[in-house]
C-alpha positions as CSV (number, residue, x, y, z in Angstrom):
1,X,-7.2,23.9,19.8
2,X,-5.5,21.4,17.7
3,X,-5.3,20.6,14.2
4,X,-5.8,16.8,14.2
5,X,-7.9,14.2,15.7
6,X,-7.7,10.5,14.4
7,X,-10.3,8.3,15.3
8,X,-8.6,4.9,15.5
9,X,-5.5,3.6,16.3
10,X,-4.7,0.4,14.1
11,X,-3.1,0.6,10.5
12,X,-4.9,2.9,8.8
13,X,-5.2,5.7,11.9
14,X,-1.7,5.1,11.9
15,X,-0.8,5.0,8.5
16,X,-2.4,8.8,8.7
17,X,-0.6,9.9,11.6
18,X,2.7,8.9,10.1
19,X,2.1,10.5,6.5
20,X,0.7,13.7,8.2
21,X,3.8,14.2,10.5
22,X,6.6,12.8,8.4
23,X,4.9,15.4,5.2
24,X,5.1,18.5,7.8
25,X,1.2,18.7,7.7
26,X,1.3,18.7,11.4
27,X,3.3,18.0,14.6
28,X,3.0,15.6,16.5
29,X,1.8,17.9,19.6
30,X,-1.2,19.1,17.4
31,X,-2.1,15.6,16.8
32,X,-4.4,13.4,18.8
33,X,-5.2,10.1,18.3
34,X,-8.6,8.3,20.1
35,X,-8.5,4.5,20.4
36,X,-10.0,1.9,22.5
37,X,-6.9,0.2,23.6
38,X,-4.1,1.3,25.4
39,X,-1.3,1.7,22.7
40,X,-0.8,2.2,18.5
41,X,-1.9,-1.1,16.8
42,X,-3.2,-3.0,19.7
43,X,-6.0,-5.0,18.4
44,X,-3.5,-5.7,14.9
45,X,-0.8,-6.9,17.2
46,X,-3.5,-8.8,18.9
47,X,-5.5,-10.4,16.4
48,X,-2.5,-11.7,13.9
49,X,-1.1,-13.3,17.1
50,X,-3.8,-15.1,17.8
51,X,-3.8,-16.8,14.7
52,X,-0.3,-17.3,14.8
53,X,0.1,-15.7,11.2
54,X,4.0,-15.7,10.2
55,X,4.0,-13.8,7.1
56,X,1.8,-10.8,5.9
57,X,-0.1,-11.6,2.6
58,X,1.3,-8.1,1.8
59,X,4.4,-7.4,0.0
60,X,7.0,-5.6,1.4
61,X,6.2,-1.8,-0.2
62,X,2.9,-2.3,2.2
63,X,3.7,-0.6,5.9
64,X,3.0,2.6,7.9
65,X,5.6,4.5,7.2
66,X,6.1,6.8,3.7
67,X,8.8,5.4,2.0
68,X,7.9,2.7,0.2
69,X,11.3,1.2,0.7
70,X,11.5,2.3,4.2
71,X,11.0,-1.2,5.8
72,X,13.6,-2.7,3.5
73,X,15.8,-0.8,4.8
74,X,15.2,-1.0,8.1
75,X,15.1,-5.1,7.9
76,X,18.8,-4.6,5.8
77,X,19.8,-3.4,9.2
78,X,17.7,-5.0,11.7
79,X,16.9,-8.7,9.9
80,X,18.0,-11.8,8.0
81,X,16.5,-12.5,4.1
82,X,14.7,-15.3,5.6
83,X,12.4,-12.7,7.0
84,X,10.6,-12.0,3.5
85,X,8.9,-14.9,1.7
86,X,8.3,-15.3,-2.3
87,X,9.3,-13.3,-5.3
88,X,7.1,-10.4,-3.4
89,X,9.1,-10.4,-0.6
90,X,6.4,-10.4,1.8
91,X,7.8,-9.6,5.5
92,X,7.3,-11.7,8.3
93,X,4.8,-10.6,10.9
94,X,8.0,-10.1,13.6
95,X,9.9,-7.8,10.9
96,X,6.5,-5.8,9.7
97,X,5.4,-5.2,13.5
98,X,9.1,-3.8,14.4
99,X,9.3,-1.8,11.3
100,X,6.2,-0.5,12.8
101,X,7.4,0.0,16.5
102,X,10.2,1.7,14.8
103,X,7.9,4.0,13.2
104,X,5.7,5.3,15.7
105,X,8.6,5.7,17.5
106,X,10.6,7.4,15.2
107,X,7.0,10.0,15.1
108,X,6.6,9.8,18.8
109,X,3.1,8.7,18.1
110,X,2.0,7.3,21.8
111,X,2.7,11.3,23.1
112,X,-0.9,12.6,21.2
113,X,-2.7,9.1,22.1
114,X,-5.6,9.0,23.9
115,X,-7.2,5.4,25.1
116,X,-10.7,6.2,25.1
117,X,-14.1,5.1,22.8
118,X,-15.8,8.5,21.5
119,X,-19.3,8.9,22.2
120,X,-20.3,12.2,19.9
121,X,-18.3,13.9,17.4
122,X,-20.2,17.3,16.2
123,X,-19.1,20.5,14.2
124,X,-18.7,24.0,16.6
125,X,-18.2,26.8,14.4
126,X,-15.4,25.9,12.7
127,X,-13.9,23.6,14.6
128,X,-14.9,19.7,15.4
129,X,-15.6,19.0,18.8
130,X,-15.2,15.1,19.3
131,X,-16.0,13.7,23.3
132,X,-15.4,10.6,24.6
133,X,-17.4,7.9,26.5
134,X,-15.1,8.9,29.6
135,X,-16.3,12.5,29.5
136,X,-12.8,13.9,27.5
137,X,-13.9,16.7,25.4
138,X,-11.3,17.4,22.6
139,X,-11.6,20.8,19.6
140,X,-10.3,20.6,16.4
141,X,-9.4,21.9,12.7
142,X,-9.5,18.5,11.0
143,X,-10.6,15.1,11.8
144,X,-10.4,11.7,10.2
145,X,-12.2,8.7,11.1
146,X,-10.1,5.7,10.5
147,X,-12.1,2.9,12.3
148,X,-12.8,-0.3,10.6
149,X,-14.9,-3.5,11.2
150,X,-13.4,-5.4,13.4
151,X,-15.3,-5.6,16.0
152,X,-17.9,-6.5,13.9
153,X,-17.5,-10.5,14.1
154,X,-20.0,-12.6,11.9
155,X,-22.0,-14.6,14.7
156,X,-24.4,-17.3,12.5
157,X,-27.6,-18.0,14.5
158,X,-27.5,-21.2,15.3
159,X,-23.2,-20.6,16.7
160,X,-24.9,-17.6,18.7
161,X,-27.1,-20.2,20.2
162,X,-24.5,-22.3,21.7
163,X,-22.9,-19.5,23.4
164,X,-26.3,-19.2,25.4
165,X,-25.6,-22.6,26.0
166,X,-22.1,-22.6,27.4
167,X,-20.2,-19.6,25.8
168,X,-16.6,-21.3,27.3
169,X,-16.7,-23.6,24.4
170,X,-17.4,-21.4,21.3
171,X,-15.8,-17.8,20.3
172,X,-15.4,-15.8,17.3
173,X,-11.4,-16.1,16.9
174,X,-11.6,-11.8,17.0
175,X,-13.9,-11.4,19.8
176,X,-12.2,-8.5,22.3
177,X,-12.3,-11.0,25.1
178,X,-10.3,-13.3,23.5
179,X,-6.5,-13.3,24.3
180,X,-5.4,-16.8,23.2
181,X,-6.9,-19.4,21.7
182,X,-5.0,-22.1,23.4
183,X,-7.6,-21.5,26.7
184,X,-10.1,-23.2,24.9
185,X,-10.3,-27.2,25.1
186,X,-9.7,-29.4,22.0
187,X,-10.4,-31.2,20.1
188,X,-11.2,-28.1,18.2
189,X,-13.6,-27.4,15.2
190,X,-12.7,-24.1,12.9
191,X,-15.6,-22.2,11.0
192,X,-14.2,-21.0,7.7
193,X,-12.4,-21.5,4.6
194,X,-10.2,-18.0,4.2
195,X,-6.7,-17.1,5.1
196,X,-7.8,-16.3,8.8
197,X,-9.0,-19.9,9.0
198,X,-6.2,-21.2,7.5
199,X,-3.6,-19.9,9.5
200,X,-5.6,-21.0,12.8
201,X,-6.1,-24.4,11.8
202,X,-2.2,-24.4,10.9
203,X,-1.5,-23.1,14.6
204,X,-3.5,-25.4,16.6
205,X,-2.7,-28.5,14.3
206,X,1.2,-28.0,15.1
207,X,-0.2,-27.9,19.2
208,X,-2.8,-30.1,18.8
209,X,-2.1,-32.9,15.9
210,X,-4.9,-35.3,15.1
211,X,-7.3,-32.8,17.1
212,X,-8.4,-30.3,14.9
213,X,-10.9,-29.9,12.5
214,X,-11.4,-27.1,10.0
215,X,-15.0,-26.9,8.8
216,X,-15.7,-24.3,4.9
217,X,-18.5,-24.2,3.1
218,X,-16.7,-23.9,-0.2
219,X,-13.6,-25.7,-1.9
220,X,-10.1,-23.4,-1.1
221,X,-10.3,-20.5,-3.0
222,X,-6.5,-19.8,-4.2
223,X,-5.4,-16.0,-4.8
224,X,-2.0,-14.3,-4.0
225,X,-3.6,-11.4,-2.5
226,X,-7.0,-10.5,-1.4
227,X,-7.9,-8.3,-5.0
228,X,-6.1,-7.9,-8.0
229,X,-2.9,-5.6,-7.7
230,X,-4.4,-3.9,-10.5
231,X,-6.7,-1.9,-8.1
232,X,-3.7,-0.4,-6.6
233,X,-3.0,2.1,-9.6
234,X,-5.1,3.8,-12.4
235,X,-5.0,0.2,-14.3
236,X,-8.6,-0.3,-12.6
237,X,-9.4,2.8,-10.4
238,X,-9.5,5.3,-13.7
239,X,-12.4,3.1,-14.5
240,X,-14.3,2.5,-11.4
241,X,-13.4,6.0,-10.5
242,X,-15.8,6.8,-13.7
243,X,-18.7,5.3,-12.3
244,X,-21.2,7.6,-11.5
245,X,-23.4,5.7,-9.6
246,X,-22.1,4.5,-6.5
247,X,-24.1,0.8,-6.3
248,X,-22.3,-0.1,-9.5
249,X,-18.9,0.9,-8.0
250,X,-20.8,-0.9,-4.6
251,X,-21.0,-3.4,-7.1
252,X,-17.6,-3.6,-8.4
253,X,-15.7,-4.2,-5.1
254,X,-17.7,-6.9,-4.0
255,X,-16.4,-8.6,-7.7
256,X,-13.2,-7.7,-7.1
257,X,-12.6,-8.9,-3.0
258,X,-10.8,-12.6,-3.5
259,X,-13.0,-12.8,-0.4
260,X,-12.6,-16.3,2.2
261,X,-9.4,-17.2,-0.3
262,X,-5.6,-17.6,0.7
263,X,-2.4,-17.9,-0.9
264,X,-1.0,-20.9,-2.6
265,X,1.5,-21.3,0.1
266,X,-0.5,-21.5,3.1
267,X,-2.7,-24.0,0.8
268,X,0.5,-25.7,0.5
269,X,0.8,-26.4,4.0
270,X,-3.0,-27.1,4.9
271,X,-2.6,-29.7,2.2
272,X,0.7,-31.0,3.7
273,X,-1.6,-31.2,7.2
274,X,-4.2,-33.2,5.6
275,X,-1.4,-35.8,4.0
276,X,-0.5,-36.4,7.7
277,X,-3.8,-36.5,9.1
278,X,-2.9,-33.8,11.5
279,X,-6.0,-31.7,10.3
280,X,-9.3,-32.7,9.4
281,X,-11.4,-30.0,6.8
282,X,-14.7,-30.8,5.5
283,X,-16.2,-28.7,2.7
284,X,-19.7,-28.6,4.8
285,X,-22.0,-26.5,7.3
286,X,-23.4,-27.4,10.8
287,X,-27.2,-28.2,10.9
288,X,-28.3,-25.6,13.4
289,X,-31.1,-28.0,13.6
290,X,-29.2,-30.8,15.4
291,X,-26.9,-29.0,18.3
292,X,-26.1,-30.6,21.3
293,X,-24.3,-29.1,24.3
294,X,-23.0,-31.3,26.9
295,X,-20.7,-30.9,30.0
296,X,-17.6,-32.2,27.8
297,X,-18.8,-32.0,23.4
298,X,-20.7,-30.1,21.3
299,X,-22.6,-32.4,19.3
300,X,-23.9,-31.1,15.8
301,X,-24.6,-33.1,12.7
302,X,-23.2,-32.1,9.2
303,X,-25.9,-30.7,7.3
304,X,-25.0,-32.6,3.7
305,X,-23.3,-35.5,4.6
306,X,-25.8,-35.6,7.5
307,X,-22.4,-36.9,9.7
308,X,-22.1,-36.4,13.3
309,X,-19.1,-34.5,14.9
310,X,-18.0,-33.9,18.6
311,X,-16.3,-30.8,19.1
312,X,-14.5,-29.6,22.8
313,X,-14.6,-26.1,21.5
314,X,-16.0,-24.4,18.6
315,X,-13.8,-21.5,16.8
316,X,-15.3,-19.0,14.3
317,X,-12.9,-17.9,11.8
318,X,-15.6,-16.4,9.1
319,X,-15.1,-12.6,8.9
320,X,-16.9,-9.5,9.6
321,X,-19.8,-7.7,9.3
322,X,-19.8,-5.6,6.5
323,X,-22.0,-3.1,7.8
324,X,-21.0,0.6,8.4
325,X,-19.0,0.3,11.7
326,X,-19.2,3.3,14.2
327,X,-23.2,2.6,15.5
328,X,-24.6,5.2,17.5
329,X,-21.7,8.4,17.3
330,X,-21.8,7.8,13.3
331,X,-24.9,7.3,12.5
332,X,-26.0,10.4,14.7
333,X,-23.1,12.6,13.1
334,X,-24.3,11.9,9.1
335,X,-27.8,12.6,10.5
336,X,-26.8,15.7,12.1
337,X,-24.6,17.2,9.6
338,X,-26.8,15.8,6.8
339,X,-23.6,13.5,5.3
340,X,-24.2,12.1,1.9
341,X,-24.0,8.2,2.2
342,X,-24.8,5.7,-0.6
343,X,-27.5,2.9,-0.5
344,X,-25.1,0.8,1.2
345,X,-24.7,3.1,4.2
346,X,-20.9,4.3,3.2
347,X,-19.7,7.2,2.8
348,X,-20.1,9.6,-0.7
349,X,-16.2,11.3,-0.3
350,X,-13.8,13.2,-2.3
351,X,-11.3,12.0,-4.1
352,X,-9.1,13.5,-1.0
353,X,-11.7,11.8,1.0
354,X,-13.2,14.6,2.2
355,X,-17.2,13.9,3.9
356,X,-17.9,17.4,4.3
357,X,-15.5,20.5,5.2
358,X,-12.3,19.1,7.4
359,X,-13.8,15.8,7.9
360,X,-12.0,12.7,6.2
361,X,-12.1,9.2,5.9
362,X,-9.8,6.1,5.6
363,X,-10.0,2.6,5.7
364,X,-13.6,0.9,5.1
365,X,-15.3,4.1,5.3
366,X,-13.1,5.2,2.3
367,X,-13.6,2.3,0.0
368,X,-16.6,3.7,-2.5
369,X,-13.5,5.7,-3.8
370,X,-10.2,4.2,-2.6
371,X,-12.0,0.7,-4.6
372,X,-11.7,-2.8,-2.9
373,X,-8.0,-2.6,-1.7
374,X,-9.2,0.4,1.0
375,X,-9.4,-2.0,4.0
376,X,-5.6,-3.6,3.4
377,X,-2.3,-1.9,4.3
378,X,-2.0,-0.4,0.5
379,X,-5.5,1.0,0.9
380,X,-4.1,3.0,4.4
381,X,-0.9,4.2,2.1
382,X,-3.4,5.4,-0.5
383,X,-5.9,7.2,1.6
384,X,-3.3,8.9,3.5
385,X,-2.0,10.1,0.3
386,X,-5.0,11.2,-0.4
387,X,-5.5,13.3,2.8
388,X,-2.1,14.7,2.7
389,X,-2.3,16.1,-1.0
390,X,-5.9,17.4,-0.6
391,X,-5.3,20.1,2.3
């Protein structure tokens, strides 16, 4: 038997991993790590290269490892300055994602990983037993369940039905199947008005000038990061951790996400875009009402300004799902071990994020006590802090 099982393999699985073995809570041969791709942080790797993302929003103290200075360090020797932007110094994605490489390297991390999707995760004794979709059958002393929502993509209705129409020309920008946006044909029309969206619109107007248009339902929405750095320390989560009922702290996220908003420097370039017409964006939304696919266009009309538009493809850039992630093996573990969730499906934890006896949390799943910052990379630091200090 092992000690460890982590379920999920992108920042905040790894994150875990890295604080358990570099803390001597484990080694890295009584480790294993379950994910659905084929190496540590696949789908991040993936996903901010698809939108062509050059900086992190994060500052540099934000990474994997458990120094907080460690990937300062490590770009001293490895990088040039120009690889950290602002007074925060936030790293480039090419330094962050070798500082990572470095990392899992330095903890040997691909040795316990397993590419695999679990299927059932139940309590034996006192041990966990946790078995994959490919029939793998894994036992041990602790598991955490690190999985987020990303493969939760926000489909609206009426976007949904033009994929039965002809799903070549629409995707959600974070659909698994995607693996570059340049394979679809312009001139291209962008759903969203966050970073994500922002960042897209930038890549394809530098490929495709004059041919892209970026589609938000709201005016920019201008914050440094995506919550208040307040939330990172006791300044706000003394407070919220306070809150007895677990709607109100439900509550106090949702006010505290700078959700669909960006930093003033990729506003800075958006505008810069705009000034030379590269990029089109319209504060509006598509009338579902008026779609029409044809052989070359999408047709839709603007639902305000009532304006048509012609689109070759159509690219969702609007989020996720908030629901609890994990259907199916989750839902039928809280119902079989009788978890305590709130009204809003997530977990009731410790403040060592603890569900029940040996079974943690990090990430989303973690966030009615890790507060609004629990999806980011801080929020992986703090919950593996959290899991180290509490065993």
């Amino acid at each position: 038997m092992i000690d460890w099982i982590i379920i999920g393999g992108g920042i905040q699985g790894c994150t875990v991993a890295s604080f358990l073995i570099k803390s001597g809570k484990t080694t890295i041969e009584r480790l294993r790590m379950i994910d659905p791709h084929s190496k540590p942080l696949f789908n991040w790797k993936r996903m901010t290269g698809l939108i062509g993302m050059p900086f992190l929003r994060s500052p540099f103290v934000h990474h994997i490892d458990v120094s907080p200075f460690s990937l300062q360090y490590f770009a001293k020797k490895n990088f040039s300055l120009d690889h950290f932007y602002g007074g925060y110094k936030r790293p480039s994605l090419d330094l962050f994602n070798a500082h990572c490489d470095e990392t899992i390297k330095e903890v040997d991390m691909e040795k316990c990983w397993i590419q695999g999707r679990v299927k059932k995760v139940e309590r034996d004794g006192e041990r966990w037993t946790v078995q994959t979709e490919d029939g793998a059958v894994l036992h041990s002393k602790y598991v955490v369940i690190a999985i987020g929502v990303t493969e939760q993509p926000i489909w609206p209705k009426w976007a949904k039905q033009v994929k039965k129409m002809n799903r070549s020309r629409i995707c959600h920008v974070f659909d698994q199947e995607v693996q570059t946006v340049e394979e679809f044909v312009p001139p291209f029309l962008i759903i969203g008005g966050g970073i994500t969206a922002a960042h897209l619109a930038i890549k394809l107007s530098g490929q495709f000038p004059g041919q892209v248009t970026l589609l938000t339902r709201h005016l920019f929405r201008i914050h440094q990061f995506d919550s208040d750095p307040g939330w990172l320390g006791q300044k706000y989560l003394r407070l919220f951790q306070q809150i007895g009922c677990f709607h109100e702290r439900r509550k106090k996220i949702q006010q505290a996400r700078n959700k669909g908003s960006m930093p003033k420097d990729v506003y800075r370039i958006l505008r810069a875009l705009q000034n030379t017409k590269s990029l089109n964006v319209i504060k509006d939304e598509v009338d579902a009402k008026s779609i029409v696919v044809e052989n070359q266009y999408i047709n839709i009309r603007l639902s305000h300004s009532r304006e048509p538009m012609q689109a070759g493809s159509i690219l969702l850039a609007n989020g996720f799902d908030p629901s609890l992630p994990g259907k199916g093996w989750l839902h039928a573990l809280i119902q079989q071990e009788n978890l305590t969730c709130a009204n809003c499906g997530y977990p009731i934890v410790s403040q060592a994020l603890e569900w029940c006896p040996h079974l943690f949390v990090a990430g989303a799943l973690a966030e009615l006590e890790v507060g609004p910052a629990a999806r980011n990379i801080a929020g992986a630091r703090m919950a593996a802090e959290r899991i180290v200090t509490g065993i």
